[in-house]
C-alpha beads as a LAMMPS data file, in Angstrom:
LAMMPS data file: protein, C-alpha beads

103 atoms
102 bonds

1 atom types
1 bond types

-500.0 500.0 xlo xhi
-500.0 500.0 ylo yhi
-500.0 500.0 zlo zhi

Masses

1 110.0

Atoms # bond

1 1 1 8.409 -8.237 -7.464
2 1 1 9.235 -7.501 -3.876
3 1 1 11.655 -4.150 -4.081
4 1 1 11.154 -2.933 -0.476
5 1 1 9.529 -4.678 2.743
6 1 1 8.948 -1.810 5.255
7 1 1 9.156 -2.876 9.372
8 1 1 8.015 -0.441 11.759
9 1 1 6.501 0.319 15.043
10 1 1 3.509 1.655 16.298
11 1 1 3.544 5.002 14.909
12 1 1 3.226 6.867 11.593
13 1 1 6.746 7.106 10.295
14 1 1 6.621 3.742 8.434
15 1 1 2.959 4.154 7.045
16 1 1 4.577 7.603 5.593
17 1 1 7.303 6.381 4.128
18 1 1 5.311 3.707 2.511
19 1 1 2.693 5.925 1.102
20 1 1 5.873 7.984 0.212
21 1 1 7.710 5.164 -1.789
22 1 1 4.250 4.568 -3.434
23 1 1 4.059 7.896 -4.883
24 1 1 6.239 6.387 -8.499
25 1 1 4.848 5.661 -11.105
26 1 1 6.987 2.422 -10.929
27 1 1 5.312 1.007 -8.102
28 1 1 2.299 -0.874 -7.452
29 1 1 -0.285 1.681 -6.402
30 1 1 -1.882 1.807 -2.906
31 1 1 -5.844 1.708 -3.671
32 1 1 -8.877 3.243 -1.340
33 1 1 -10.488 0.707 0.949
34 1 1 -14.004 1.457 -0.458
35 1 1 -12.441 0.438 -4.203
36 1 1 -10.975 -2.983 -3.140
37 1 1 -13.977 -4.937 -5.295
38 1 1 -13.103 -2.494 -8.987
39 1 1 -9.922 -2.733 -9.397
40 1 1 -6.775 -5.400 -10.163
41 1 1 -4.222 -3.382 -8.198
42 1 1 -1.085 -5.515 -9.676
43 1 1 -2.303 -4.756 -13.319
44 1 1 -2.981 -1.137 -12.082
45 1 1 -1.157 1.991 -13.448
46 1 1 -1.760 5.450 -11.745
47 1 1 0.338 8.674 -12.514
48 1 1 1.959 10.513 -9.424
49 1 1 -1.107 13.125 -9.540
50 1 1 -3.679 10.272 -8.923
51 1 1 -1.515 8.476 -6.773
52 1 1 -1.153 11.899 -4.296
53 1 1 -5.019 11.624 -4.717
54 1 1 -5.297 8.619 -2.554
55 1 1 -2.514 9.377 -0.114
56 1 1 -3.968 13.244 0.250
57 1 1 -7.056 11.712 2.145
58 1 1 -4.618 10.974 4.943
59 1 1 -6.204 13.148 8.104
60 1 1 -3.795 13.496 11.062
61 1 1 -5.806 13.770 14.447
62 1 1 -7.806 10.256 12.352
63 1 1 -4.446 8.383 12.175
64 1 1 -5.662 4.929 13.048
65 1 1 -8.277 5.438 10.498
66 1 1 -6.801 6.356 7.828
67 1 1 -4.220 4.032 8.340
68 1 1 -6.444 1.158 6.368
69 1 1 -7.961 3.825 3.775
70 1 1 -5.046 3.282 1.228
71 1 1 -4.102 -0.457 1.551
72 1 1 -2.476 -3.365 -0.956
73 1 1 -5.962 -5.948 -1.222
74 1 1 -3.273 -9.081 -1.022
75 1 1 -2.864 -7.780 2.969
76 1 1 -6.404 -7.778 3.520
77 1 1 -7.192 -10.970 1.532
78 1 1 -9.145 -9.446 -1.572
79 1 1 -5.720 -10.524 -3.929
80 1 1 -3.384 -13.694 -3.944
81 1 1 0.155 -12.144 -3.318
82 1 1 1.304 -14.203 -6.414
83 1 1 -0.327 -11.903 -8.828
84 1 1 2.136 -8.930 -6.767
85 1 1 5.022 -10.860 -7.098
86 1 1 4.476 -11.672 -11.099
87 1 1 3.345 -7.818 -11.527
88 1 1 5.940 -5.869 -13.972
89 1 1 5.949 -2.805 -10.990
90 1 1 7.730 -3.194 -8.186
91 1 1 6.424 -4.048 -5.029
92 1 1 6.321 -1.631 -1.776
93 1 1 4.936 -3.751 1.455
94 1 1 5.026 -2.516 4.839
95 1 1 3.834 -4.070 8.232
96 1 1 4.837 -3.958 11.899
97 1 1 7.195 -6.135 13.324
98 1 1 4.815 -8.712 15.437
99 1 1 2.635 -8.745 12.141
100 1 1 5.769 -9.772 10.038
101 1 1 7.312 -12.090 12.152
102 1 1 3.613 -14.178 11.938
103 1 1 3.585 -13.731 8.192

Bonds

1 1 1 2
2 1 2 3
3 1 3 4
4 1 4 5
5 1 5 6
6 1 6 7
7 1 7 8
8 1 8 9
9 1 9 10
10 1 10 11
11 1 11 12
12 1 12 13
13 1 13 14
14 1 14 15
15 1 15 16
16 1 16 17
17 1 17 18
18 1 18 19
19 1 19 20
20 1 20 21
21 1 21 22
22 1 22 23
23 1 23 24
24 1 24 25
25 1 25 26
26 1 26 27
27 1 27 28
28 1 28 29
29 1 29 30
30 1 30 31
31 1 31 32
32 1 32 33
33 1 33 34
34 1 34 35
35 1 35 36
36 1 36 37
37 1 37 38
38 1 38 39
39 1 39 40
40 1 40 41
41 1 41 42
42 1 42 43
43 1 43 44
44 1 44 45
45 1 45 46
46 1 46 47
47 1 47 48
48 1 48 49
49 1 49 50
50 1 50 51
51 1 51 52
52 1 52 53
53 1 53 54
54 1 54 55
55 1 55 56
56 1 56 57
57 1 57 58
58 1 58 59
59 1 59 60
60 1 60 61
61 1 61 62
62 1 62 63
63 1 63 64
64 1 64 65
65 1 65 66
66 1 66 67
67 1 67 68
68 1 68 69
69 1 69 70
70 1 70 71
71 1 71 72
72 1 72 73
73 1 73 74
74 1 74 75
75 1 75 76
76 1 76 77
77 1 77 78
78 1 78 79
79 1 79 80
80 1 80 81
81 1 81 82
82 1 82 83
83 1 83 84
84 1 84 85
85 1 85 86
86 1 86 87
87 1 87 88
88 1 88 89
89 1 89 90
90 1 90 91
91 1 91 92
92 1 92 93
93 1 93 94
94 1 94 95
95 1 95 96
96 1 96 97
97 1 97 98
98 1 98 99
99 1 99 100
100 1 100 101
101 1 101 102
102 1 102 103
């Protein structure tokens, strides 16, 4: 289910808080890019530790970069957002305004 949507602009702030947020263990983790094809994210249960894995790969002078590394595969197309919304963890989804508005 849908706890949180996240709006924000063209800078970091909102992908931090979102990777923040993600951090419980009662949300739907954020997954690496290069995983996207192992793994049924909505089914998926990490502890903290492993989830501060995938959000410590964040490098800060590669921003735009790592921006996509840790990413929700409904966003991308990999998932059908229905199997996020019937998941038992709550849902943490975060996009920029124009992005949003289209959606």
């Amino acid at each position: 289910m849908l706890s949180a949507a996240i709006i924000y602009h063209h800078d970091n702030t909102g992908s931090l808080l979102h990777r923040t947020l993600t951090l419980s263990e009662s949300t739907i983790p954020l997954i690496l890019h290069e995983n996207v094809h192992d793994i049924d994210q909505p089914k998926l249960r990490l502890t903290a530790q492993e989830r501060f894995y995938v959000n410590r790969r964040f490098i800060v002078n590669q921003w735009r970069q790592n921006e996509y590394s840790a990413i929700l595969k409904f966003m991308w197309g990999y998932d059908d957002f229905l199997e996020y919304q019937a998941s038992d963890q709550k849902l943490v989804y975060a996009h920029r305004p124009h992005v949003f508005l289209q959606e």
